[in-house]
C-alpha atoms as one frame of an Amber mdcrd trajectory, in Angstrom:
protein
  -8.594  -5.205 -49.641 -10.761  -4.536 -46.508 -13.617  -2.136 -45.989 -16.082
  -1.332 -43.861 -19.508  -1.700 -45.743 -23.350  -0.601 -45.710 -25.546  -2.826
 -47.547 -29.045  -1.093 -47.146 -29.723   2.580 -46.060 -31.339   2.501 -42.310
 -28.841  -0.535 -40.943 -27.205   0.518 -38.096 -23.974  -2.089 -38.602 -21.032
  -1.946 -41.151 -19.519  -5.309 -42.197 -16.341  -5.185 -42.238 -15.348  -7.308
 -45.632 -12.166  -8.367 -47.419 -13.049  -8.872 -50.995 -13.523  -5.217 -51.361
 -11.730  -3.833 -54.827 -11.260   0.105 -55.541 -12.114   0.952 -58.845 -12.281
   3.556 -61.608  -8.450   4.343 -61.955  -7.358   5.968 -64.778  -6.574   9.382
 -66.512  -7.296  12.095 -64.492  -7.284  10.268 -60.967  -5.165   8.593 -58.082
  -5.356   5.367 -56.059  -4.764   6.401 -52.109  -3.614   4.010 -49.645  -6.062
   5.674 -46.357  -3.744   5.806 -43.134  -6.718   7.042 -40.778  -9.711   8.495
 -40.904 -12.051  10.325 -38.854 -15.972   9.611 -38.559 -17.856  12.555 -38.910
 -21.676  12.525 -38.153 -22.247  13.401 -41.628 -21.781   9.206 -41.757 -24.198
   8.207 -39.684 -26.805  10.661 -41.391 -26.164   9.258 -44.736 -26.450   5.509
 -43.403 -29.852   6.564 -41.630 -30.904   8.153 -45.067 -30.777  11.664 -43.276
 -28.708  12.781 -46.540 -29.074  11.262 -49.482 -26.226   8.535 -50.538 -26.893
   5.418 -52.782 -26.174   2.291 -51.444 -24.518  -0.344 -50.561 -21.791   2.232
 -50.139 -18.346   2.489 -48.107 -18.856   5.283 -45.290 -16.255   7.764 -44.538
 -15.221  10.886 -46.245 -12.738  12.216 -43.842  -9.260  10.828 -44.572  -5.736
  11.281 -45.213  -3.123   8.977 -46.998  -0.228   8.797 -49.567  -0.491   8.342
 -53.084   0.103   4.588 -54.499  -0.326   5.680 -58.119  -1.469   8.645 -60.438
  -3.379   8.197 -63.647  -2.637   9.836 -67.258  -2.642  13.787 -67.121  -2.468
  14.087 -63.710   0.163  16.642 -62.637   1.249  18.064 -58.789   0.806  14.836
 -57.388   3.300  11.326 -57.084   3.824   8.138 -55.461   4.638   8.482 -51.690
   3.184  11.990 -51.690   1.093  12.277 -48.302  -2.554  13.772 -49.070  -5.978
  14.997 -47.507  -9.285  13.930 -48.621 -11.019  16.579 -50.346 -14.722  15.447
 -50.369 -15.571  18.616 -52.284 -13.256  19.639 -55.068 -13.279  22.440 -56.725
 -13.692  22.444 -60.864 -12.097  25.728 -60.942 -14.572  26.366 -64.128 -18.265
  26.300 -63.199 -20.200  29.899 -62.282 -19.834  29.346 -58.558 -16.086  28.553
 -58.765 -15.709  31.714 -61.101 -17.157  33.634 -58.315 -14.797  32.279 -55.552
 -17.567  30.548 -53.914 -15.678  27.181 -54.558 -17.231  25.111 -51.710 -20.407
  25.504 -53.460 -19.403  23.944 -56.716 -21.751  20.852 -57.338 -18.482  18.768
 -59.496 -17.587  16.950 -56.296 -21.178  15.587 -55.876 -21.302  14.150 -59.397
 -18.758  11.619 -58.054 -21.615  10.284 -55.497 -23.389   8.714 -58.170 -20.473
   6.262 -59.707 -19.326   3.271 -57.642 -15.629   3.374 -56.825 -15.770   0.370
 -55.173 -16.859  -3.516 -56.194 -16.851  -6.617 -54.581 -18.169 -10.172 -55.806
 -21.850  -9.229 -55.153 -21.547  -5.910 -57.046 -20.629  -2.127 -56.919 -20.509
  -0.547 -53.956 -20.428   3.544 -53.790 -18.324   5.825 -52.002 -19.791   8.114
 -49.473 -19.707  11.279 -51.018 -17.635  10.397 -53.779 -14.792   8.637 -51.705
 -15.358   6.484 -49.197 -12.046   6.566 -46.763 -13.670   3.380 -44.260 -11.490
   1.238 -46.803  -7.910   0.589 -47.099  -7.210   2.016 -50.204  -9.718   4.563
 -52.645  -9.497   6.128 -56.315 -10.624   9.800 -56.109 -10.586  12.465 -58.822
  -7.104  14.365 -58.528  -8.064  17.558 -57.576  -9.796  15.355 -54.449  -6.062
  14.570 -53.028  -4.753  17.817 -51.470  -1.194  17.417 -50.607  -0.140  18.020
 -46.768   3.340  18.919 -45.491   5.572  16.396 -43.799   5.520  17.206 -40.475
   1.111  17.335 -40.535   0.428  13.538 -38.986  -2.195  11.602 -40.823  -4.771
  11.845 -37.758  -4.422  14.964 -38.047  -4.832  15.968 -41.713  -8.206  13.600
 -41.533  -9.695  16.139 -39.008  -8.831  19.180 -41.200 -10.328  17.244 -44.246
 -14.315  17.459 -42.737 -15.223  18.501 -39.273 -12.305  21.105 -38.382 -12.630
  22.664 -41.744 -16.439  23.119 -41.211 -16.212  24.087 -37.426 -13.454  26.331
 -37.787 -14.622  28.270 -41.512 -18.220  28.793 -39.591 -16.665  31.094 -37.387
 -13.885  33.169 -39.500 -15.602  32.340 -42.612 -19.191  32.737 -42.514 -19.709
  34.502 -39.169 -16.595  36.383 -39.754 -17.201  37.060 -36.191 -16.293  40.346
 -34.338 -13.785  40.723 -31.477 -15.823  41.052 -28.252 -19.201  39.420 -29.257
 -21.165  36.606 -27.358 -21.547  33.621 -28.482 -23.216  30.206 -28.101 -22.693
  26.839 -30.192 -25.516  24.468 -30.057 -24.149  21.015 -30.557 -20.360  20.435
 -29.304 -18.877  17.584 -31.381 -16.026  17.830 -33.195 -17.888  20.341 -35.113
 -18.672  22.157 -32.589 -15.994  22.434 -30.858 -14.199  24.067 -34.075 -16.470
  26.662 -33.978 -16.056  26.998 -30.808 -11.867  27.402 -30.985 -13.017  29.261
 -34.206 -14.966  31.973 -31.810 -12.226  32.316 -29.386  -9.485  32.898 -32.053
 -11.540  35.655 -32.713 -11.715  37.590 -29.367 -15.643  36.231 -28.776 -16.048
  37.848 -24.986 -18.305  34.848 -24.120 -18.866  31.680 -25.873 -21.685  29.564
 -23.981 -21.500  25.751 -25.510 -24.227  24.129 -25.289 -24.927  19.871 -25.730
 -26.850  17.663 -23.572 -23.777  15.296 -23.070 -22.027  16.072 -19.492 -18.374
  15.069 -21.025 -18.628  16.639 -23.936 -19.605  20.314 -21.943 -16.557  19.486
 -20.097 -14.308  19.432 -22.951 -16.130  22.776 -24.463 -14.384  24.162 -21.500
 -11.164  23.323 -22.464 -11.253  24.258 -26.175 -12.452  28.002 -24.961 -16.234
  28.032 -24.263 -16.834  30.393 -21.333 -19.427  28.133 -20.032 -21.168  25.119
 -20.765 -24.445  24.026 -20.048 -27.145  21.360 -20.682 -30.381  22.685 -23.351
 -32.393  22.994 -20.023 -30.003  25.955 -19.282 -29.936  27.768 -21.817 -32.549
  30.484 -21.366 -31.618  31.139 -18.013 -27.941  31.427 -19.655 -28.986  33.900
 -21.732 -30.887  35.597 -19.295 -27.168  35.608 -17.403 -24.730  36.655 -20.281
 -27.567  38.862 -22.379 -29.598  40.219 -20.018 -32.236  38.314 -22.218 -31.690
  40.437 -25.271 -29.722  36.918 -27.021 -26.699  36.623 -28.600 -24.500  37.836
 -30.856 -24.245  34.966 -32.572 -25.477  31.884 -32.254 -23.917  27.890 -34.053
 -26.432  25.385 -34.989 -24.452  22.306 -35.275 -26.985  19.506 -34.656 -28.698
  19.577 -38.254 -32.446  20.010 -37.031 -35.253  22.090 -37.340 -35.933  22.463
 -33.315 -32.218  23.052 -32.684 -32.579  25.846 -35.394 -35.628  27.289 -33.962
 -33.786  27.280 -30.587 -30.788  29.057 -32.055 -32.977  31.557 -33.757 -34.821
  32.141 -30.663 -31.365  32.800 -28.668 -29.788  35.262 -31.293 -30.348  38.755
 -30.556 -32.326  41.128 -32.805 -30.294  41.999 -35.618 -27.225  39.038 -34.615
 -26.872  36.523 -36.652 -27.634  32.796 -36.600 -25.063  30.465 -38.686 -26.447
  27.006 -39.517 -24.098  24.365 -39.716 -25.347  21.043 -39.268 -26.272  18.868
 -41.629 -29.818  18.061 -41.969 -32.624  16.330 -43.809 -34.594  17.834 -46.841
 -38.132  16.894 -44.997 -37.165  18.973 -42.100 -38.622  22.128 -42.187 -37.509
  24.876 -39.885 -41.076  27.322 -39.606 -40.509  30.955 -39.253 -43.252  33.885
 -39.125 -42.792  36.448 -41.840 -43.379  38.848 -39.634 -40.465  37.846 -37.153
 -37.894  37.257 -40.380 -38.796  41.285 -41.231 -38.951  42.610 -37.459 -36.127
  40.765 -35.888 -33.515  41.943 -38.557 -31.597  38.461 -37.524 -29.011  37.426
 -40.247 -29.462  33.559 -40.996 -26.399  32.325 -42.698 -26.179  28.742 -43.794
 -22.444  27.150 -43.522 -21.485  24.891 -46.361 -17.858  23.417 -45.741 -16.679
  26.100 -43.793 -18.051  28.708 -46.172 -15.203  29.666 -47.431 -12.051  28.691
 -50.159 -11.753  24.851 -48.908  -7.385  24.775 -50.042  -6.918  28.017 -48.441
  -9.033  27.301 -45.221  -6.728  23.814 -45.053  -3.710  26.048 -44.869  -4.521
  28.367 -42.984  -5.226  25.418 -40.314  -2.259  23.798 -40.436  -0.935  27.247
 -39.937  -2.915  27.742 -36.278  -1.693  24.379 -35.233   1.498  24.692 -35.721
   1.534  27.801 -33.841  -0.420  26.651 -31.170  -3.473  28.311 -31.535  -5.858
  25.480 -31.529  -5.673  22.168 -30.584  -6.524  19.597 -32.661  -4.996  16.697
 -30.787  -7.457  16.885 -28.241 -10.010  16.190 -30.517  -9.439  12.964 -30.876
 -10.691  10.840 -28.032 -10.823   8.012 -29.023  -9.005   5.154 -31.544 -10.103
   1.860 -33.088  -9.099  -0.104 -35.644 -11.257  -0.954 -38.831 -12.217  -3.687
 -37.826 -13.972  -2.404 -34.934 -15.330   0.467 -36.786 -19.158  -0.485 -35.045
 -17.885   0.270 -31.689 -16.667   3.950 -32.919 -20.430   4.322 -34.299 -21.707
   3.341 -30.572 -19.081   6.455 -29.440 -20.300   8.564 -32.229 -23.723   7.909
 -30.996 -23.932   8.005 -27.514 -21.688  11.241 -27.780 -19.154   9.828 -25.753
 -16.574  11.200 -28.366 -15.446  14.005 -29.862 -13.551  12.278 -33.071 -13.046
   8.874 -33.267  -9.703   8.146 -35.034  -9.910   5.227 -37.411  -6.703   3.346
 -37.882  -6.506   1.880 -41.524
């Protein structure tokens, strides 16, 4: 089968390679045929070493498919049933599960470590413990989260990653109050969750804020109040606060000056709610002076924060009523084979989500 492949951590081109096999079926799992998948940024940061994934590896963790075949003992799921990629599955057992705290349960990351994929040269791992840049992939069970009929595939790959995370930031983790101001640092497809996240909630103003012209633009149109570059920002705040900051305030860039800038912009005793992903050498430096005197909440997101099957739901749920849009999120489409030229999009911010068409 094809896949789209990293050989060495810090390349900045996947091959895309036909002698690619998914292994590890058997009792307890299920062999997915991927329809599409989204690339998340979370991708690029593991194939620049930013997080830590062993390679070579297949990329991609944000997927949806149907179900070619289900191993001993596996129950809920069949043949032909359409599915989301759950890159962080619950064990249901384990003291943070027990507590309800589900997306922190460390199970899912035990999966990094074992190759689910080989090829003549070798094994190759999965990122995170799947690997959806492939035509087909053998995940746990409990990582194939059945979707309703009328959710498309493009569709139920956003809510498996960046929706999921954008979204849960704000109702989750924020759980942000009706009337509050806002700003999101960072407007990907992250970001932009957040952003529809905050209006959902009755934010007065939400202030997006990204260096990339097009992607302020479309902050617009998902709900942000107003968009500007970094360079704007204070003089934003100075507009919207009167100076004193904001409510709350998104990190979604995954680095220590973008989280000194947030915490900088949230008002004494708001709260800032850290979302991006980021590298464990990157230290963000606060005085403990300010951290006592400033009374500002700092509230890391992990997957949306919150129950990952019941924030999937309740998704689906908004967009079938309207209430966000996550067809817009998708600008752009390529097929795996030209998987290098949605990393150029990715990188250049040009998109939002790129769609990839297994």
């Amino acid at each position: 089968m094809r896949a789209a492949v990293l050989h060495e951590i810090g390349q900045d081109k996947l091959e895309v390679l036909d002698d690619v096999e998914a292994v590890g079926f058997g009792p307890g799992r299920v062999r997915i045929r991927v329809r599409a998948t989204g690339l998340c940024h979370s991708d690029l940061s593991a194939m620049g070493g930013v997080l830590p994934q062993p390679a070579p590896f297949v990329p991609g963790h944000e997927g949806a498919g149907e179900i070619l075949e289900v191993g001993e003992g596996v129950s809920g799921l069949k043949p032909g049933d359409r599915v989301v990629v759950c890159w962080l599955p619950a064990c249901g057992a384990c003291p943070a599960c027990k507590r309800g705290q589900t997306e922190l349960c460390l199970a899912g990351f035990m999966n990094a470590g074992t190759p689910n994929f080989r090829r003549p040269g070798g094994d190759l791992f999965g990122m995170a413990g799947t690997g959806t840049f492939a035509e087909e992939v053998v995940v746990d069970a409990r990582c194939a989260v059945p979707i309703p009929d009328d959710v498309p595939f493009d569709i139920a790959a956003l809510i498996g990653c960046g929706v999921t995370t954008g979204l849960g930031a704000a109702l989750n983790t924020a759980d942000l109050e009706a009337g509050s101001s806002v700003a999101v640092i960072g407007c990907g497809g992250v970001g932009i969750s957040a952003i529809q996240g905050a209006r959902l909630r009755g934010a007065a103003e939400i202030v997006a804020v990204d260096p990339v012209a097009s992607r302020r633009e479309a902050a617009l149109k998902f709900g942000a109040t107003k968009a500007v570059s970094p360079e704007e920002l204070a003089e934003t705040k100075q507009l919207v606060t009167g100076g004193e900051g904001f409510d709350y305030v998104f990190e979604v860039v995954g680095r220590s000056a973008t989280a000194r800038t947030a915490y900088e912009n949230t008002r004494r005793g708001g709260t800032l709610v850290v979302v991006g992903a980021g590298a464990l050498d990157d230290f963000l430096k606060l005085s403990m002076f300010e951290l006592f005197f400033d009374e500002k909440r700092i509230l890391p997101s992990m997957y949306g924060g919150g129950d990952v099957l019941r924030s999937y739901e309740r998704t689906i749920a908004l967009w079938r009523a309207g209430r966000i849009d996550l067809t817009e999120l998708i600008t752009h489409r390529v097929p795996l084979a030209e998987i290098n030229e949605a990393l150029d999009q990715m990188r250049s911010g040009t998109a939002l989500r790129t769609c990839i068409e297994i």
